[in-house]
C-alpha positions as CSV (number, residue, x, y, z in Angstrom):
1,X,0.8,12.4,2.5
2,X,4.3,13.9,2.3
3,X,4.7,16.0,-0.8
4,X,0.8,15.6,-1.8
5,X,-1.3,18.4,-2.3
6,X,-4.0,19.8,0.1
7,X,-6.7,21.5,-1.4
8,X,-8.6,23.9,0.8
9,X,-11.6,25.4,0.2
10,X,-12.0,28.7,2.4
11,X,-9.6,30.5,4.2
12,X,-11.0,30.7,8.0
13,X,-9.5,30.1,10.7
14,X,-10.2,26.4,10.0
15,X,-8.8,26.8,6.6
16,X,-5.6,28.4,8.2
17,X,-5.3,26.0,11.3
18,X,-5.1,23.1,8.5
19,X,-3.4,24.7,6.0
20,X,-0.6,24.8,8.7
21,X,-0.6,20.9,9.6
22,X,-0.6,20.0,6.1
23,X,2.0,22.5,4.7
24,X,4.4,22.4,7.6
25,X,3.5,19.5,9.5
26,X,3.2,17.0,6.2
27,X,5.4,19.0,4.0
28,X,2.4,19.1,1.5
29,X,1.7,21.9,-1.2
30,X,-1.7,24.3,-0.1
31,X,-3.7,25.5,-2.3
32,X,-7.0,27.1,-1.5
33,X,-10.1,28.7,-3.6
34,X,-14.2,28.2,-3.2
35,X,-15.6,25.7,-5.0
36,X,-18.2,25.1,-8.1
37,X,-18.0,22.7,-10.8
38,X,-14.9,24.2,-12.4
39,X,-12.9,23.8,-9.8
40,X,-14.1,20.1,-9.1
41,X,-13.0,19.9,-13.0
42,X,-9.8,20.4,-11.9
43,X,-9.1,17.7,-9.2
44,X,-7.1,15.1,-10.1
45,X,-9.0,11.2,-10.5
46,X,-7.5,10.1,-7.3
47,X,-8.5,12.9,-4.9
48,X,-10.7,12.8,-2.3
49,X,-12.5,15.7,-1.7
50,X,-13.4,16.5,2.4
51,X,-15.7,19.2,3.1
52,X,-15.2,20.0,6.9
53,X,-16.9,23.4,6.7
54,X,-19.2,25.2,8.6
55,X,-21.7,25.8,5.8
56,X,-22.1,24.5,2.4
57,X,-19.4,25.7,0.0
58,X,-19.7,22.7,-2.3
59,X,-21.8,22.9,-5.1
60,X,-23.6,19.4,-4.3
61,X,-24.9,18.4,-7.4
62,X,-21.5,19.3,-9.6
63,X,-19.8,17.6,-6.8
64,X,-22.6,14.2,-7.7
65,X,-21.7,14.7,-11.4
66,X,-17.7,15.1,-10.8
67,X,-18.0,11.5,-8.9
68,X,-20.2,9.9,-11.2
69,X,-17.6,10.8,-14.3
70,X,-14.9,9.3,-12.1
71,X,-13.3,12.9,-12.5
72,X,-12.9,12.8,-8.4
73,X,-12.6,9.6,-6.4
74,X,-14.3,10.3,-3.2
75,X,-16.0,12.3,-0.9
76,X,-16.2,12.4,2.7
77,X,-18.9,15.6,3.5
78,X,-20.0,16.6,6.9
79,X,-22.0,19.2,6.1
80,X,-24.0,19.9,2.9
81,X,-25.1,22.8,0.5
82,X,-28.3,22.6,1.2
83,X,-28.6,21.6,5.1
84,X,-30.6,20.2,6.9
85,X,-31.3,18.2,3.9
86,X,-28.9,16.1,2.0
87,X,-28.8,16.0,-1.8
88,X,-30.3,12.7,-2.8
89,X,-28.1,11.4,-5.4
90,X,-25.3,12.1,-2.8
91,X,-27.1,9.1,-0.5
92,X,-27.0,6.9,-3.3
93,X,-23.1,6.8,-4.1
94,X,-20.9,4.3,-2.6
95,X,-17.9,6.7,-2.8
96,X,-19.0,9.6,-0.5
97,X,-19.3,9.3,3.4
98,X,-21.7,11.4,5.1
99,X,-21.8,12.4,8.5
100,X,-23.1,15.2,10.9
101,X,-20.8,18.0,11.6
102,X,-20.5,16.7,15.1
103,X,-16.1,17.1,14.9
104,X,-16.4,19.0,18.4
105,X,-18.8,16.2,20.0
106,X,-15.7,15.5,22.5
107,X,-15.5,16.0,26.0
108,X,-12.6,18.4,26.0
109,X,-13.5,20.2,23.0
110,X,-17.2,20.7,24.3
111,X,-15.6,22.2,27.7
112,X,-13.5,23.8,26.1
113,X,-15.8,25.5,23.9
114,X,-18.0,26.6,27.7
115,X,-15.3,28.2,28.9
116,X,-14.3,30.2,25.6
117,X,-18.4,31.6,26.3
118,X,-17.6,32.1,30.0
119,X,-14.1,33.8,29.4
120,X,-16.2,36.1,26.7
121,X,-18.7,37.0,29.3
122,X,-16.4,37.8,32.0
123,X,-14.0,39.9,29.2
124,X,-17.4,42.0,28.4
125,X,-18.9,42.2,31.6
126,X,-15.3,43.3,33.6
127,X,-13.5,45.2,30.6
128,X,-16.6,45.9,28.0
129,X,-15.0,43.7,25.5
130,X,-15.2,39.9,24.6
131,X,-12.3,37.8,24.2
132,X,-13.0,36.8,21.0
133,X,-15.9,39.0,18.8
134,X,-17.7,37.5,16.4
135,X,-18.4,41.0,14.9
136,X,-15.4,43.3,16.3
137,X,-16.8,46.1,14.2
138,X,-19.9,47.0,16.1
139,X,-17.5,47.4,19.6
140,X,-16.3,50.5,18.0
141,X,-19.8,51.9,16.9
């Protein structure tokens, strides 16, 4: 992986938390953007493409034509573009995994996750604001 580059679409705090173990963990080069059928143009024939986002920011049927040309390798997708259902033609190729987004089914990341909500409760109900606001801009309406 050293000195390979990781392409990431979105800049979240996802994005940022990997962008940081690739670029200064693996010494890879980041580079980031959304993602249509242009950009899956651009991929090299030996990348694998991994979408690991929350929603669907792959255009699934360029994504079934880019693999189908041979233009990108593979594709490991646990979540899709159209969600809860999954593009058909994607079922049918033998270079894409599919999974559920189920990366924080673990015990520690589940509790976790509990006590993030219960240390947001407590920060709102003891000091009016919660740890961490999904929409910060309505606190100072």
């Amino acid at each position: 992986m050293h000195g390979s580059t990781l392409g990431i679409l979105g800049m979240g705090r996802i994005g940022q938390s990997i962008a940081k173990r690739g670029g200064h963990g693996f010494g890879m080069q980041v580079t980031y953007h959304s993602i249509g059928a242009a950009e899956l143009a651009q991929m090299k024939p030996s990348a694998t493409l991994v979408n690991i986002a929350r929603d669907g920011i792959v255009d699934d049927a360029a994504l079934v034509s880019t693999l189908r040309q041979g233009l990108v390798a593979a594709a490991g997708l646990d979540v899709f573009e159209g969600e809860p259902v999954v593009h058909p033609d994607l079922l049918a190729l033998s270079n894409v995994v599919l999974t559920r987004h189920i990366a924080s089914a673990s015990i520690p990341t589940r509790r976790a996750m509990a006590n993030l909500a219960a240390d947001n409760l407590i920060g709102y109900l003891l000091h009016d604001t919660p740890l961490t606001p999904l929409n910060p801009q309505v606190l100072t309406a």
